[in-house]
C-alpha positions as CSV (number, residue, x, y, z in Angstrom):
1,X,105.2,97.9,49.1
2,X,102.2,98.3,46.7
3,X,99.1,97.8,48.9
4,X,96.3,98.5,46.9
5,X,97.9,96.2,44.1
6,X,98.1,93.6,46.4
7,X,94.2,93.9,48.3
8,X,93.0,93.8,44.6
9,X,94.6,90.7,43.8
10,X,93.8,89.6,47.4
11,X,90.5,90.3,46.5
12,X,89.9,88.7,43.3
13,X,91.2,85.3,45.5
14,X,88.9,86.0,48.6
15,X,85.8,88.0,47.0
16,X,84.0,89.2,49.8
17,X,86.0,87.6,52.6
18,X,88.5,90.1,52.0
19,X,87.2,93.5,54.0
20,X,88.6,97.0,54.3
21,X,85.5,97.8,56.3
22,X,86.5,100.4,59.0
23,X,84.4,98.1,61.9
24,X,86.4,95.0,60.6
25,X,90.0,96.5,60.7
26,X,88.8,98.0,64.0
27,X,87.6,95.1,65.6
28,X,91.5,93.4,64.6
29,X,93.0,96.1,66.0
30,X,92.0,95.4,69.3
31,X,94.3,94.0,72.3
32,X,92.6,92.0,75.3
33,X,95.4,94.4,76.9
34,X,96.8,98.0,76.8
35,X,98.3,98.5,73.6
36,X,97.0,101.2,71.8
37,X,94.7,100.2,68.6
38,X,96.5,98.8,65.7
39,X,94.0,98.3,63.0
40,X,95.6,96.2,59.8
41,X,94.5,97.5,56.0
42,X,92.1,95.1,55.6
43,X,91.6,91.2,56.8
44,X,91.2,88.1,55.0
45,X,88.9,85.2,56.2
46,X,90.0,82.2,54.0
47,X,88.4,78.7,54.4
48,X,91.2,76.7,52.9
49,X,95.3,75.9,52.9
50,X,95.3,77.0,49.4
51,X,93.5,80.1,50.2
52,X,96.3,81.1,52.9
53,X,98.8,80.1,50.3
54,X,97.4,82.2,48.1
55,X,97.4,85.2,50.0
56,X,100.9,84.8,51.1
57,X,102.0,84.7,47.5
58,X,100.5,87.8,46.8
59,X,101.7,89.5,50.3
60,X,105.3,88.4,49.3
61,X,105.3,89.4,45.5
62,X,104.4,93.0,47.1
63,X,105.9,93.3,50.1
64,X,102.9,93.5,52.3
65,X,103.0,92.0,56.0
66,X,100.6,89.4,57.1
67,X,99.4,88.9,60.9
68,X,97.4,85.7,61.8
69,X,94.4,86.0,63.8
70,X,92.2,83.3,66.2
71,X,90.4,84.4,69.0
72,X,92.4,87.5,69.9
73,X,92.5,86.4,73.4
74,X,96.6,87.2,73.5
75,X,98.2,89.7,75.8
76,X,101.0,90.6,74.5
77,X,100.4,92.5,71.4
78,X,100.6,89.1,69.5
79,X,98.2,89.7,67.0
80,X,98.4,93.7,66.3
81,X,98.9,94.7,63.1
82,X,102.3,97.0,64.4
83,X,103.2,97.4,60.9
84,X,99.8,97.6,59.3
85,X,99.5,94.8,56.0
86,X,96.4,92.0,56.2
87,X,95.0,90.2,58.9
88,X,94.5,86.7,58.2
89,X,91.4,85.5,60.5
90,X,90.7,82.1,60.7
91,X,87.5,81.4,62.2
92,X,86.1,80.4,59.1
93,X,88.8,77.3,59.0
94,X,87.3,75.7,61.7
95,X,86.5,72.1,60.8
96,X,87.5,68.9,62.8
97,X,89.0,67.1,60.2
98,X,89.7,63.4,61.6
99,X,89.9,62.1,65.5
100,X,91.7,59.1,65.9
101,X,90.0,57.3,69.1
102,X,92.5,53.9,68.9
103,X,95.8,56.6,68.8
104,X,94.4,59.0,70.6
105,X,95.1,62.2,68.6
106,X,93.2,64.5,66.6
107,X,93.7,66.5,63.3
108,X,91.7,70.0,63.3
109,X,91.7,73.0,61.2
110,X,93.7,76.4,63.2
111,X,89.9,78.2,64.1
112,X,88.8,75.3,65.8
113,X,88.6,76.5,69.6
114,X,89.3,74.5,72.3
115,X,86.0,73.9,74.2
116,X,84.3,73.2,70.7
117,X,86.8,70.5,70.7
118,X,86.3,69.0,73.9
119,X,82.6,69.0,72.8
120,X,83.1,67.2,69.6
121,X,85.2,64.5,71.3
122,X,83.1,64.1,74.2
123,X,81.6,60.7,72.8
124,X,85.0,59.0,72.7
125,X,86.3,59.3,76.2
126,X,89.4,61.3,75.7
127,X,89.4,65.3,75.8
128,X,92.4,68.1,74.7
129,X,93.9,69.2,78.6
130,X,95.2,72.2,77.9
131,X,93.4,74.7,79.2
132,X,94.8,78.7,79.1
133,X,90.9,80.0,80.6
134,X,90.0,81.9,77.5
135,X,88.0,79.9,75.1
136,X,91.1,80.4,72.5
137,X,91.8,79.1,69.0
138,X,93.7,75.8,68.8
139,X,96.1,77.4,66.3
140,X,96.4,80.8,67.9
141,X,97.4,78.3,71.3
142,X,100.0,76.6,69.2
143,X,101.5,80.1,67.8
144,X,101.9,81.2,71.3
145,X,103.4,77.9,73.0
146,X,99.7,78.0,75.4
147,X,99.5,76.5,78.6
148,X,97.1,77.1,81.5
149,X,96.1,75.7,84.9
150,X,96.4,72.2,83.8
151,X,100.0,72.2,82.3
152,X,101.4,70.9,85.8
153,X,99.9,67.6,84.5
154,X,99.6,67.7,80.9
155,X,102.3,70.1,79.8
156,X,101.8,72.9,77.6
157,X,101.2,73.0,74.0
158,X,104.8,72.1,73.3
159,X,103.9,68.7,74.6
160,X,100.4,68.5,72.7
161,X,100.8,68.7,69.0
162,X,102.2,66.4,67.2
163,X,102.2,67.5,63.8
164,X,101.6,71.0,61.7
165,X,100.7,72.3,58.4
166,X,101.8,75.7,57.8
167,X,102.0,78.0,54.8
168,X,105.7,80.0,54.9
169,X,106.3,83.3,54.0
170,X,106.6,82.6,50.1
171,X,103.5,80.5,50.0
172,X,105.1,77.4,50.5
173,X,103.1,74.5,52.1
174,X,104.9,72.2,54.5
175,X,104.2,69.4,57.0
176,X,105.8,69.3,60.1
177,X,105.9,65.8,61.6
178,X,103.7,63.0,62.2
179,X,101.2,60.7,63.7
180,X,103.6,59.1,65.0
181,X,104.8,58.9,69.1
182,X,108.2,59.4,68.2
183,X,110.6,60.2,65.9
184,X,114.9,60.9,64.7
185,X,113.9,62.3,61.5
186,X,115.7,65.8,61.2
187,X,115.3,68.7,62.5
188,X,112.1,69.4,65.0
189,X,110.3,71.6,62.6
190,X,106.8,70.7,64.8
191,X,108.7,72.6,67.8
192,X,110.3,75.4,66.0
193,X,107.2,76.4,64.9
194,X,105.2,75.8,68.0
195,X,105.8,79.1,70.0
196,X,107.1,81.4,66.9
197,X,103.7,83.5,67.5
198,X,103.3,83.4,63.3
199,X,106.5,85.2,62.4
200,X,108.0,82.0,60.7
201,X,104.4,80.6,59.0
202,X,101.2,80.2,59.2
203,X,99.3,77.3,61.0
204,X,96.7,76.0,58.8
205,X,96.3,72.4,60.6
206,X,97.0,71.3,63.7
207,X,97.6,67.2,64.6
208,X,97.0,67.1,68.4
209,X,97.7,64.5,71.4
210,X,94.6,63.3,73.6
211,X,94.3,62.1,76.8
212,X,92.1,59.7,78.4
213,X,89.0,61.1,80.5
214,X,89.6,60.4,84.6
215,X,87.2,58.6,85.7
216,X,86.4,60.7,88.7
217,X,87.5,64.2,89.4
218,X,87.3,66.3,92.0
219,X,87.9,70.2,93.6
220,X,89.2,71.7,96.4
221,X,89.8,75.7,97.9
222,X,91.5,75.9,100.6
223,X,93.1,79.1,102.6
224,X,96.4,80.8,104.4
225,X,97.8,83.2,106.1
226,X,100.7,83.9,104.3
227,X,101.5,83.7,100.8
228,X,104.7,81.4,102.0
229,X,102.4,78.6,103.7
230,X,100.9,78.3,100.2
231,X,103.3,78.2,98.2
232,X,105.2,75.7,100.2
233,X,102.0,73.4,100.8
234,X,102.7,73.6,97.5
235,X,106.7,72.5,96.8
236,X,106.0,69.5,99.7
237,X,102.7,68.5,97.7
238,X,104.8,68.1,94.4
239,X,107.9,66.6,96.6
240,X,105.5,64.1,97.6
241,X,104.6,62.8,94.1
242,X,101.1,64.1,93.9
243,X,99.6,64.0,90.3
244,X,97.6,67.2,90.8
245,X,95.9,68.2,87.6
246,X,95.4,71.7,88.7
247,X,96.6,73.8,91.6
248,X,96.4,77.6,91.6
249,X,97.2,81.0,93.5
250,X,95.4,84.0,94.3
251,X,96.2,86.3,96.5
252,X,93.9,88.4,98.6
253,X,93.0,91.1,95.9
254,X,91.8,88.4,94.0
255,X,89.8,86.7,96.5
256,X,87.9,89.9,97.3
257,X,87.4,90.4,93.7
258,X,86.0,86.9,93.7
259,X,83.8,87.8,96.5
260,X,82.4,91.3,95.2
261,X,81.6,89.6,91.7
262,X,81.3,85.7,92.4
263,X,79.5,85.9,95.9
264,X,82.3,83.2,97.0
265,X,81.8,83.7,100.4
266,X,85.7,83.0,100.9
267,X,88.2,84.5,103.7
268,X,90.0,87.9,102.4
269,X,93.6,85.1,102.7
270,X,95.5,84.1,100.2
271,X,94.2,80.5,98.6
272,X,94.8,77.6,96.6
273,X,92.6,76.1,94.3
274,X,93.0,72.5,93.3
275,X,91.9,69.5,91.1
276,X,92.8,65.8,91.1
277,X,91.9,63.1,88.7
278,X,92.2,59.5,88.5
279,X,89.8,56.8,89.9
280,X,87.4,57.2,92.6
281,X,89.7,55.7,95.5
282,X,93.0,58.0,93.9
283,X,91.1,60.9,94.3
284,X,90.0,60.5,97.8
285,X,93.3,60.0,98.8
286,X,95.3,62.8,96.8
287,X,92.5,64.9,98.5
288,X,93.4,63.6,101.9
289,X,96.9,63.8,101.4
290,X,96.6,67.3,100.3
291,X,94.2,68.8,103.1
292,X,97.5,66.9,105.5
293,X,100.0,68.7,103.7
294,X,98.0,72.4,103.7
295,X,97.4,72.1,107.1
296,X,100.5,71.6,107.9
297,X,101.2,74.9,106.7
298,X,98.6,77.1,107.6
299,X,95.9,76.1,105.7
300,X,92.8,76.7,106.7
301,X,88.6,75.8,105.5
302,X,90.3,72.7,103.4
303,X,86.7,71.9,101.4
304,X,86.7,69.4,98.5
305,X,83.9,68.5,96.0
306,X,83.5,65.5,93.5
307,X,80.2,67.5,92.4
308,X,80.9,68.9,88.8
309,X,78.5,72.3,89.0
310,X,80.8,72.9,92.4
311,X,84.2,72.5,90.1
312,X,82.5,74.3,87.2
313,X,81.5,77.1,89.4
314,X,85.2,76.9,90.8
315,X,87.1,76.7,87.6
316,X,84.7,79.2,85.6
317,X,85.6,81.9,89.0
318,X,89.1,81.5,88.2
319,X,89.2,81.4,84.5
320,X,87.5,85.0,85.0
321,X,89.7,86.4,87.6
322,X,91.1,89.0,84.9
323,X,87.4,90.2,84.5
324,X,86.3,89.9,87.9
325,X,89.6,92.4,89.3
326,X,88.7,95.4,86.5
327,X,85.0,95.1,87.1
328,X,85.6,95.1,90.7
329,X,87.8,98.5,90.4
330,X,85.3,100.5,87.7
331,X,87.4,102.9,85.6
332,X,90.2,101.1,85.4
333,X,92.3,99.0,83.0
334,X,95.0,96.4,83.0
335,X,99.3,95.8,82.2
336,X,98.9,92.4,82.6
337,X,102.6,90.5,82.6
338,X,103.8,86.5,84.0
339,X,107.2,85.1,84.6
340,X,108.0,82.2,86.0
341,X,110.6,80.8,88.4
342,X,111.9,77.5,89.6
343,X,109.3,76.7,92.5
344,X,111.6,76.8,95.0
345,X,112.2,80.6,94.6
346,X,108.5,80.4,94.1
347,X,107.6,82.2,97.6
348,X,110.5,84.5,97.4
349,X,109.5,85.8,94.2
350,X,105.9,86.2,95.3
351,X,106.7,88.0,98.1
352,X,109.0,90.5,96.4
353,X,106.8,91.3,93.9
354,X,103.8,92.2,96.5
355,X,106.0,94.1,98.2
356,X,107.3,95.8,95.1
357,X,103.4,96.9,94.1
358,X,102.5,97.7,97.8
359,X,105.3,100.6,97.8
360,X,104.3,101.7,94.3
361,X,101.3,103.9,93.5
362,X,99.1,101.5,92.0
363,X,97.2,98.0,93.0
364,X,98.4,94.8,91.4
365,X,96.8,91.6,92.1
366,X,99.1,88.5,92.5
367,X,97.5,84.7,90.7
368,X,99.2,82.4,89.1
369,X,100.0,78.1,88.2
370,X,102.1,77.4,91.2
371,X,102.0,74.3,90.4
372,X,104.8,74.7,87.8
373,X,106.5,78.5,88.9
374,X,104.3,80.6,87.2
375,X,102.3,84.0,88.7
376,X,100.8,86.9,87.1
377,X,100.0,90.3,88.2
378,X,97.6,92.4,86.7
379,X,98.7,95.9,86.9
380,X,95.6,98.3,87.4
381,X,96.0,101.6,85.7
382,X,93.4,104.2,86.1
383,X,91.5,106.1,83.5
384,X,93.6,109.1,82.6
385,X,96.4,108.6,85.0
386,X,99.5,108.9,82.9
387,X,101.7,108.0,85.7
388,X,100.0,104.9,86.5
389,X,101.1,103.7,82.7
390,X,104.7,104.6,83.7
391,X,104.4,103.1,87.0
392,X,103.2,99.6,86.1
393,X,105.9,99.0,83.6
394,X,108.5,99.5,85.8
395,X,107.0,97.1,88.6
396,X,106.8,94.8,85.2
397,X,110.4,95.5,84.5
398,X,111.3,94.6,88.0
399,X,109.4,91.7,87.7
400,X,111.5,90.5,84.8
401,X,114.6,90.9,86.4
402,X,113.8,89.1,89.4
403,X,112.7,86.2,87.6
404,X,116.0,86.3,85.3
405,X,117.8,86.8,88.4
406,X,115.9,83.7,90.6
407,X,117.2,81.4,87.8
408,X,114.2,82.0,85.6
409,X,111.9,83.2,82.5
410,X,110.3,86.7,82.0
411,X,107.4,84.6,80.3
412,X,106.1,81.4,80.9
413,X,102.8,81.4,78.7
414,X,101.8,84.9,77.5
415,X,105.0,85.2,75.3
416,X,107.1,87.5,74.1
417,X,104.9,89.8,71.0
418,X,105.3,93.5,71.3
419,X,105.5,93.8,74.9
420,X,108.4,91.7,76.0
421,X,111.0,92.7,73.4
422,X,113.0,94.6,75.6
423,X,113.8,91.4,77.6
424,X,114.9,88.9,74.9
425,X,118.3,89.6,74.9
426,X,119.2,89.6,78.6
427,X,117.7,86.3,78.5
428,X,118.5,84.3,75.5
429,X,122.0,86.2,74.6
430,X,123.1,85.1,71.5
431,X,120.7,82.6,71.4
432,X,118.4,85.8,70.1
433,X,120.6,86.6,67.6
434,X,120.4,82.8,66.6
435,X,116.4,83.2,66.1
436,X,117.1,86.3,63.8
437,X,118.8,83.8,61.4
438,X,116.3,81.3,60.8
439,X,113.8,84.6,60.8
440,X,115.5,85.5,57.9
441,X,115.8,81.9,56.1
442,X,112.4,81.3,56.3
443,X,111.2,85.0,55.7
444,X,114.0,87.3,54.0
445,X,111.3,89.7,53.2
446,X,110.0,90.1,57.0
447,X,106.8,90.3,56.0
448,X,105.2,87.2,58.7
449,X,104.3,89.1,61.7
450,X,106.5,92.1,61.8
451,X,107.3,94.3,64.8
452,X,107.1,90.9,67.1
453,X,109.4,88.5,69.2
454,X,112.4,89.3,67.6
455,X,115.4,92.4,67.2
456,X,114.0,95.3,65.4
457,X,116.3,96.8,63.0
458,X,117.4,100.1,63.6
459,X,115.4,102.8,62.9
């Protein structure tokens, strides 16, 4: 590998937008999470396709690894330069190129985020659904196969693009898909990219599916005694055919965090919080429907709002749960991890993983989408507490092997980067050895991304 050879010539492409500035590779070697600090060699900010094709020309004629950057907002390690090499940032490709009104679908550039998005298309009467909480990059959500607390309606990012652009390895520029609804032609490149977290190519445009704007929305909180009433409010909700465009957990940890840095005012119970869309009358009665069913089970304070400051105000407490918890506990950070379950093992898993941190040395608030399985705990290690570090990766490890036990995933939407290597092959089986193949098809060189998602060689 000849890195300096390969900056110059990197440089002569980018001029300026190349930087080996130590606050630059500093600021992309930064993790929304525990990892250590993995600052790259220098990072690229191209504004163009053929700028990214470019530089990976250059990175494979030399042998120098290439890490794609959006928001950063991933917390897995994703984006960690593990292996050092160039950082590709692409904020500066952040252009709406075309929205399609009649087909509903929109083409954007990888930097575009999704709340700028929503923004731009809020004259048409559609908007993007999926919503992860961080304002993340639309190219960084496909990477990572996003979701959030609305995929129990509107899927996950698997179900939202339609079509890619991405730069390989060699600097090769291909199109993956269509406009089109459907289609039988060939392999699904779209979905073999979507969810690779940039170790098979780069994203440089994204075609995306829309959906129509509900004509009335509307917000509920409502809470329990146990963790069990919830979550099976929650399985007889779904039973029932319900639409529910959001429905979330927290547990009691996060409520008082809520409290301490929201001012919610809410009972120190576990809760769910909960959207509907659809027309004025649908609403009113999913809402009924849904205060029958909680309180059927426990639930308790069922309060509901069509206002939209009161569902911003819910929604924005939520989406900052991760900040509210460490700024509620001060010296402390977090080993954040998720797995998901069938929801019928929901409860159980829930329960076994609160009881698991309650015997263990450290706190661990519970929240998740239980909506479609999925719960995270946020693992609190305290500032200089060595054991803590140990501590909270074996509750993780548990964790993982209860969901792979219940019939389920050790991720269901942070993904697999550095931090979940160790589980890949008691999960997939052969399957992993499978995505080492088409690694090494469409990247002999390894130079997309190294260190992440996939077997390591030996050392």
């Amino acid at each position: 590998m000849t890195m300096d050879a390969a900056l110059d010539a990197m440089a002569q492409l980018l001029g300026d937008r190349l930087s080996r500035s130590t606050p630059d590779r500093d600021a992309h070697g930064q993790s929304e999470s525990w990892f250590a600090p993995m600052p790259p060699d220098a990072v690229a900010y191209p504004k163009t396709t053929e700028e990214v094709a470019g530089l990976a020309r250059i990175a494979h004629a030399h042998g120098v690894p290439l890490v794609g950057w959006g928001a950063g907002t991933s917390l897995e390690g994703h984006a960690l330069a593990a292996r050092g090499g160039v950082c590709i940032d692409f904020s500066r490709m952040d252009r709406v190129l075309q929205i399609n009104a009649e087909d509903m679908d929109v083409r954007v550039q990888p930097g575009v985020t999704r709340t700028r998005l929503n923004e731009e298309l809020r004259a048409t009467g559609l908007f993007f659904p999926v919503d992860p909480g961080a304002d993340a990059s639309l190219g960084g959500m496909a990477a990572t196969r996003a979701s959030g607390t609305t995929a129990v309606r509107y899927g996950t990012m698997r179900d939202a693009v339609l079509a890619l652009e991405v730069v390989l390895a060699d600097g090769r520029v291909i199109r993956t898909g269509s406009r089109a609804r459907k289609t039988s032609a060939g392999y699904d490149l779209t979905a073999l990219m979507v969810g690779s977290e940039g170790t098979l190519g780069l994203i440089t445009e994204l075609t995306l599916r829309l959906r129509g704007q509900p004509e009335a929305v509307s917000a509920a909180k409502v809470a329990f005694e146990t963790i069990e009433g919830a979550v099976d409010a929650v399985m007889e909700v779904i039973q029932c055919g319900v639409p529910m465009a959001r429905i979330e957990f927290v547990d009691a940890a996060t409520v008082e965090a809520f409290n301490s840095q929201h001012d919610a005012g809410m009972p120190l119970h576990p809760h769910l919080l909960v959207e509907f869309h659809g027309s004025p009358t649908a609403v009113a009665e999913q809402a009924e429907l849904f205060g029958a069913v909680a309180e059927e089970h426990g639930g308790e304070g069922f309060q509901w709002s069509d206002k939209a400051e009161d569902r911003s105000r819910l929604w924005e407490m939520r989406h900052r749960a991760y900040w509210s918890i460490l700024a509620s506990r001060p010296g402390t950070q977090a080993l954040i991890t998720d797995v998901t379950v069938p929801i019928s093992r929901l409860a159980e898993a829930v329960r076994e993983t609160q009881a698991d941190i309650e015997a263990s040395g450290i706190e661990g608030p519970i929240l998740g989408h239980v909506g479609d399985g999925n719960f995270h705990a946020i693992l609190l290690l305290r500032d200089g507490q060595e054991e803590d570090v140990a501590e909270a990766k074996a509750l993780a490890h548990r964790m993982a092997d209860r969901a792979l036990r219940l019939g389920g995933t050790v991720t269901g939407e942070h993904g697999v980067g550095l931090g979940k290597l160790g589980y890949m092959e008691a999960e997939l089986g052969e399957g992993w050895e499978v995505m080492g193949l088409l690694k090494q098809a469409l990247d002999p060189k390894g130079i997309l991304n190294p260190g992440k998602l996939l077997r390591q060689p030996e050392a």
